[in-house]
C-alpha atoms as one frame of an Amber mdcrd trajectory, in Angstrom:
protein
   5.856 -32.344  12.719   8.670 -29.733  12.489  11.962 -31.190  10.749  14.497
 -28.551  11.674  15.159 -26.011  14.301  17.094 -23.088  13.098  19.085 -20.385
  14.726  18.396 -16.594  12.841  18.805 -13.332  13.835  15.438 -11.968  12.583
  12.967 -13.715  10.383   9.990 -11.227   8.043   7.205 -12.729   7.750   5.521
 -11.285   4.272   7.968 -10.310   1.118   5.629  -7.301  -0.209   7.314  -3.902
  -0.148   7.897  -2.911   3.599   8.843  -6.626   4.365  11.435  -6.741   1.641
  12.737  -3.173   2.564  12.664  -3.903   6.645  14.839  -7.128   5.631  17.342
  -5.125   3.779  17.649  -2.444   6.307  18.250  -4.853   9.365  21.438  -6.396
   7.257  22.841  -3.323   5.681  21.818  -0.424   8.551  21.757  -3.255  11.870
  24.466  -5.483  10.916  21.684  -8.670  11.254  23.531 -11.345   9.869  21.194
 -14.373   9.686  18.354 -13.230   8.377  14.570 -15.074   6.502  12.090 -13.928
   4.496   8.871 -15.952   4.281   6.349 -15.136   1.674   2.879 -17.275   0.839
   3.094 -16.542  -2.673   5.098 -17.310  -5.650   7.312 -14.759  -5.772   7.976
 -11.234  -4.031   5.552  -7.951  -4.219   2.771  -9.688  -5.942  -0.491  -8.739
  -3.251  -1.093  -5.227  -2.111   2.030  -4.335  -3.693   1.036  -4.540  -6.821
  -2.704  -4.727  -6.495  -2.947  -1.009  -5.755  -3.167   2.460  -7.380   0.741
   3.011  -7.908   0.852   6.395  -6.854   3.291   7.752  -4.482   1.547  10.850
  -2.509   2.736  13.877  -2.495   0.264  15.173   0.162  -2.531  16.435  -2.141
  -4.685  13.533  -1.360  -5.264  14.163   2.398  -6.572  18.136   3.113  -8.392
  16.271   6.348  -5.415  14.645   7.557  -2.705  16.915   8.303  -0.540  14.675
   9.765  -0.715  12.825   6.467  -0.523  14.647   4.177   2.478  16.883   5.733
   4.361  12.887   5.958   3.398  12.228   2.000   5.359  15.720   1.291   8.300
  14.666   3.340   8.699  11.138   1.970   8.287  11.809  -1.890  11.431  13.383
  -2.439  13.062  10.143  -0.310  11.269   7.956  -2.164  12.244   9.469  -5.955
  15.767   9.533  -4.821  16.084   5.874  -3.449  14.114   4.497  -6.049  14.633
   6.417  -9.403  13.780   3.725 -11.690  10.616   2.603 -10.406   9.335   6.212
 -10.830   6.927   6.967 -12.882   7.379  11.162 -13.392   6.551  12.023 -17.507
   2.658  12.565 -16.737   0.945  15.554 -16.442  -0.942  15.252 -12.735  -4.481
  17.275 -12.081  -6.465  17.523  -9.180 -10.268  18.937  -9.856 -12.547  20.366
  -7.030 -16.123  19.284  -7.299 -18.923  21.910  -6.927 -21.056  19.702  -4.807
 -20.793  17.195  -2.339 -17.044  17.600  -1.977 -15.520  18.024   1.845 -12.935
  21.357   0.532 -13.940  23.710  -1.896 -11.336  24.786  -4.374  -9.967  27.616
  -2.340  -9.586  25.155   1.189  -7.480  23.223  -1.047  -5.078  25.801  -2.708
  -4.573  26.870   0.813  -4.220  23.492   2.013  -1.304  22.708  -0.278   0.779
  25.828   0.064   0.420  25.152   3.904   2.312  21.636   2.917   4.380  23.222
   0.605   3.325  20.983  -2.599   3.352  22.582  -5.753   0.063  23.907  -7.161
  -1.288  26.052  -9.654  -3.764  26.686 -11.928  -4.293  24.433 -14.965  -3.885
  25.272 -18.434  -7.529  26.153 -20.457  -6.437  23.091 -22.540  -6.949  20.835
 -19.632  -9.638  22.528 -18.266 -11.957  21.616 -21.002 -11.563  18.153 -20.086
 -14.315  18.598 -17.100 -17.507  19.130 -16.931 -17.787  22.890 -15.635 -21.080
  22.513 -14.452 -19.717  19.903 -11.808 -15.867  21.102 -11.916 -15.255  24.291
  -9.287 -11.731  24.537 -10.237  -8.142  22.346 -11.724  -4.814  22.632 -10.971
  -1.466  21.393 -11.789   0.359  19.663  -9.442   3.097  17.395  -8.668   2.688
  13.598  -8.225   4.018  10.692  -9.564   3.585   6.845 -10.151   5.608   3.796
  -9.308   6.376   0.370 -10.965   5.958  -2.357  -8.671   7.503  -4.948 -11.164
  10.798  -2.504 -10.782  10.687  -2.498  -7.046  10.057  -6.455  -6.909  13.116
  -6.313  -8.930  15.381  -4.386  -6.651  13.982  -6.308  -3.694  15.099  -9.745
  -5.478  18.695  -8.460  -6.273  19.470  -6.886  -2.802  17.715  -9.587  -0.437
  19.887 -11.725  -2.145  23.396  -9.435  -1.979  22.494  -8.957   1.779  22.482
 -12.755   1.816  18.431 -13.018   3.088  17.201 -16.568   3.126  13.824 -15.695
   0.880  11.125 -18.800   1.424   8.370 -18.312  -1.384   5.233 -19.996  -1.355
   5.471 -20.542   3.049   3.345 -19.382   5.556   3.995 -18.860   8.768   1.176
 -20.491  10.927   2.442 -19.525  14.438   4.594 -17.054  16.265   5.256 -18.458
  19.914   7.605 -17.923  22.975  10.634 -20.071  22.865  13.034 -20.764  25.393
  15.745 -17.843  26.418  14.257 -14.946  25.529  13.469 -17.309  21.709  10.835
 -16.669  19.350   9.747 -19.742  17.183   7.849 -19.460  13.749   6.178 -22.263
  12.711   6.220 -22.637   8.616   3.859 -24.212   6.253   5.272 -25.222   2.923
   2.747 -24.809   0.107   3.794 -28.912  -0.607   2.664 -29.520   2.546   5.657
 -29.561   4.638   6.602 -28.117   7.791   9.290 -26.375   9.558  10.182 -24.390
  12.649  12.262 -21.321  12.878  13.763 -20.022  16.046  15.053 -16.217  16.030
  15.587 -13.396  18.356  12.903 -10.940  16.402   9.837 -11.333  13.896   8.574
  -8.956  11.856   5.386  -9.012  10.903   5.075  -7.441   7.779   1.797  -9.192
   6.352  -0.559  -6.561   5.876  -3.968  -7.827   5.330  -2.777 -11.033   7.176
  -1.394  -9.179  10.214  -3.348 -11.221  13.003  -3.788 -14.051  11.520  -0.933
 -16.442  13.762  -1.298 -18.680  16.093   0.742 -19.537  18.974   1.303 -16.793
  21.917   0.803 -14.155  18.793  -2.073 -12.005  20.500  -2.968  -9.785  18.060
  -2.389  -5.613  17.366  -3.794  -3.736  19.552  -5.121  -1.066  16.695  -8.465
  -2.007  15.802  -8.262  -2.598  11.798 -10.861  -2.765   9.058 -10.565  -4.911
   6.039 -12.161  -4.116   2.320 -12.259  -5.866  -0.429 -11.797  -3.386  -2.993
 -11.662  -3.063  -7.455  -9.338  -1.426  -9.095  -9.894  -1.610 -12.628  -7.294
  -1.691 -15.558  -7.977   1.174 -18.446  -6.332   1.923 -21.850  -6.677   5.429
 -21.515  -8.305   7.443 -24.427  -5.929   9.825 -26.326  -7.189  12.970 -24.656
  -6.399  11.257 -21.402  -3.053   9.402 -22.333   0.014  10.700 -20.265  -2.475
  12.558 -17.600  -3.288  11.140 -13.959  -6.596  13.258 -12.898  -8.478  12.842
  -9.236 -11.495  14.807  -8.598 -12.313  15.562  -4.979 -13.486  15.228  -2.454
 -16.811  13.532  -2.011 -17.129  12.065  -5.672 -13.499  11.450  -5.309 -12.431
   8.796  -8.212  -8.884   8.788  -9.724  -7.557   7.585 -12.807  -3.648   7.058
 -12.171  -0.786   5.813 -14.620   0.016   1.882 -13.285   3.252   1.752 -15.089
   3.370  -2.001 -14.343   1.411  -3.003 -16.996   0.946   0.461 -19.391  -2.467
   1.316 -18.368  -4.262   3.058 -16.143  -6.410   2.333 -13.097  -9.467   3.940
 -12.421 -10.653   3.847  -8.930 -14.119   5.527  -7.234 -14.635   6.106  -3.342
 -17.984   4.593  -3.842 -17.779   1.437  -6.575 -14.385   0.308  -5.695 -14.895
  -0.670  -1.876 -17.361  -3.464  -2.663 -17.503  -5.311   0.742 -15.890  -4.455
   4.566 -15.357  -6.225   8.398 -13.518  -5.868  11.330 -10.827  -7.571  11.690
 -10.273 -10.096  13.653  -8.428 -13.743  14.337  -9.720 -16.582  12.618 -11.688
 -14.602   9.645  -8.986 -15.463   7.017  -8.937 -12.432   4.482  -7.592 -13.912
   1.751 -10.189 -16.617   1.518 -12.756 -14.559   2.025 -11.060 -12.846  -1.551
 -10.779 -16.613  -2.935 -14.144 -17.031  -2.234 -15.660 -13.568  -3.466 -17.294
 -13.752  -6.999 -15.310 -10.748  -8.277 -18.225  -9.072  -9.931 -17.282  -5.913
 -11.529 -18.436  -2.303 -10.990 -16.423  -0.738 -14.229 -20.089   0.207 -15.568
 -20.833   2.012 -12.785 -17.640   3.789 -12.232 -17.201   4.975 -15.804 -21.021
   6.020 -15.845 -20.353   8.341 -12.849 -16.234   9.353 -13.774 -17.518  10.318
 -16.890 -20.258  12.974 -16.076 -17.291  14.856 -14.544 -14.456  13.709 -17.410
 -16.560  12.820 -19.959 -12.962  11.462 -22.446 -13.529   8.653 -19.873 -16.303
   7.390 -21.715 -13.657   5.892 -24.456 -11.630   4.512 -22.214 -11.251   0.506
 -23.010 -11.826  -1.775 -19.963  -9.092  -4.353 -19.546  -9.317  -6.274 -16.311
 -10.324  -5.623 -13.004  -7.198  -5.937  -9.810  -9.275  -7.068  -6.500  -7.446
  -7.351  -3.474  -7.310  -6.635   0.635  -7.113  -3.246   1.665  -6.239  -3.046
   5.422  -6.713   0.832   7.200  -6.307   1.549  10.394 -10.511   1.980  12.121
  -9.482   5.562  13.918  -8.603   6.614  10.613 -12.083   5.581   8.683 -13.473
   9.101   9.429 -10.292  11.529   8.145  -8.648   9.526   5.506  -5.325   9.912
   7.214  -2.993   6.707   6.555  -0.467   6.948   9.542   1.469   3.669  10.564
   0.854   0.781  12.433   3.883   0.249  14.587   3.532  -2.478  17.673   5.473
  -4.082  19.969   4.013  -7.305  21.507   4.892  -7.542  25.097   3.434 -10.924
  25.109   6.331 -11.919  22.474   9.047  -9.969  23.315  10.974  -9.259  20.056
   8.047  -9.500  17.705   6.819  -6.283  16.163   3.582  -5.834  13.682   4.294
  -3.125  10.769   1.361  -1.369   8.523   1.584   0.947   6.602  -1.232   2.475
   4.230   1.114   3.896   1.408   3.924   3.271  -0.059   5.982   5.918   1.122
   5.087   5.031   4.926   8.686   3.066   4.451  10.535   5.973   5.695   8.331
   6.245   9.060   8.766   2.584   9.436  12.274   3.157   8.996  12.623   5.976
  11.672  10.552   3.685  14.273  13.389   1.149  13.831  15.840   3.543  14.029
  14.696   4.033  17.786  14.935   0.453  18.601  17.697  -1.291  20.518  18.797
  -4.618  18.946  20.643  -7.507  20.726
């Protein structure tokens, strides 16, 4: 049975990135006062934040989503200024065009970027040599950059607790329900076993791969959203690849990325890192479905295929695989795009769901609450 019942102003459920930063921002930009953070695991930004590729678009990575990629080149300068030291910048970033199969040819995407304004141009002869020719239409330099999710748990730690945020690690929240006037109640689950029941004017739900996954009056998003479990595997890069972040496109489309985290690099491909997908839905648990999964991995084949294209690949050292929950939006399975997933529940008023498919999606969370009228 509950033990407490506890007045607060606001309570986040999940402390990855956007939970952490929506925290911060009701205290510092709202004036919230009374404010708790309730994470499942052990400490802050350890799931999708730090399970993922690290990169922080620039726009390059979307030529069929306009919206996108136009949002990407918008947001990167934000994000480099609010967060210089978890930015990764000293790497030299190249985007290849493949001659077959890919969805732009090399010309669609020069054209492409200078509609977004990101920098492009062509890459040195030195780099070019790196790619296959015979599958490699063009290269070019451009402009992305990395983050360090260790850093950014960092910051999150240090201001949640100078804006005086209540953080609960290892809880779940099991319920969101109607309380009485115009209350919300969260019930908790301790990972000991224990329970407890919060009552606040607004939840956020900020858990990602775990968005509808409450019970209680919570009646799920509306958006329709697909769940993957996906691979991204850990690589000591070989020296002809050390200090570059390369993605061919778009049809092979694999990337291998600096993950400043840990000093490697990952190395993703759009058809070996997926390796299983659903609909989502209420009462098919995600994250078990990852406990459960036999986490069999598909390096092999990714370095077999990366490396007819970058053939350096082929010395790359395998280190360990990252598998986690990737959540997308289903409208968005066709074009790529990655917008937001902003919902009010009029079922619960005062409870909002938040995704967002990249990092930088912070700052169009931000401007969503920037609209909203707060008691």
């Amino acid at each position: 049975m509950p033990t407490a019942n506890i007045d607060h102003d606001a309570v986040i459920v999940g402390g990855g990135f956007y939970g952490a930063a929506i925290a911060i921002y009701l205290v510092k930009q709202r004036g919230f006062k009374r404010v708790v953070l309730v994470e499942r695991e052990p400490g802050l930004l350890m799931r999708a934040s730090y399970n993922n590729q690290a990169r922080v678009h620039n726009g390059y990575h979307y030529p069929r989503s306009f919206t996108t990629a136009y949002r990407s080149r918008v947001n990167l300068p934000k994000f480099v200024r609010d967060w210089p030291n978890a930015v990764t910048q000293d790497f030299t970033k190249l985007y290849a065009i493949a001659r077959r199969n890919s969805k732009v040819t090399a010309k669609q995407f020069d054209r492409f970027c200078r509609e977004i304004g990101a920098k492009i141009q062509p890459a040195e002869p030195s780099l070019r040599t790196l790619f296959e020719p015979g599958l490699i239409e063009d290269v070019f330099l451009v402009e992305e950059h990395a983050f360090d999710s260790t850093k950014l748990a960092s910051w999150a730690a240090r201001e949640l607790q100078d804006c005086g945020v209540q953080v609960h690690l290892q809880t779940s929240a099991t319920a969101i329900s109607n309380g009485q006037n115009k209350t919300l109640q969260v019930a908790l689950k301790s990972e000991d076993g224990s329970e407890d029941l919060l009552t606040c004017r607004y939840v956020f739900n900020c858990t990602y791969s775990g968005l509808n996954q409450f019970k209680g009056d919570f009646p799920g998003t509306q958006t329709g959203l697909k769940q993957e479990i996906t691979e991204m595997a850990l690589m000591q890069a070989p020296p002809a690849l050390e200090g570059l972040g390369i993605t061919v496109m778009d049809g092979p489309f694999f990337s291998m990325m600096p993950f400043p985290a840990r000093g490697l690099h990952t190395l993703s491909h759009v058809r070996y890192t997926p390796h299983m997908h659903w609909n989502d839905e209420q009462g098919i648990d995600p994250y078990q479905k990852l406990s459960q999964y036999e986490r069999s991995t598909r390096v092999d084949r990714m370095v077999r295929d990366v490396g007819r294209y970058l053939p350096a690949v082929l010395d790359a050292k395998y280190v360990e695989s990252l598998f986690e929950i990737k959540t997308v939006l289903l409208k968005n399975d066709v074009d790529d795009g990655r917008p937001i997933l902003f919902e009010k529940h009029p079922e619960l008023p005062g409870c909002y769901s938040v995704l967002g498919g990249k990092i930088d999606n912070i700052y169009d969370v931000l401007e969503k609450l920037d609209s909203e009228v707060f008691v």
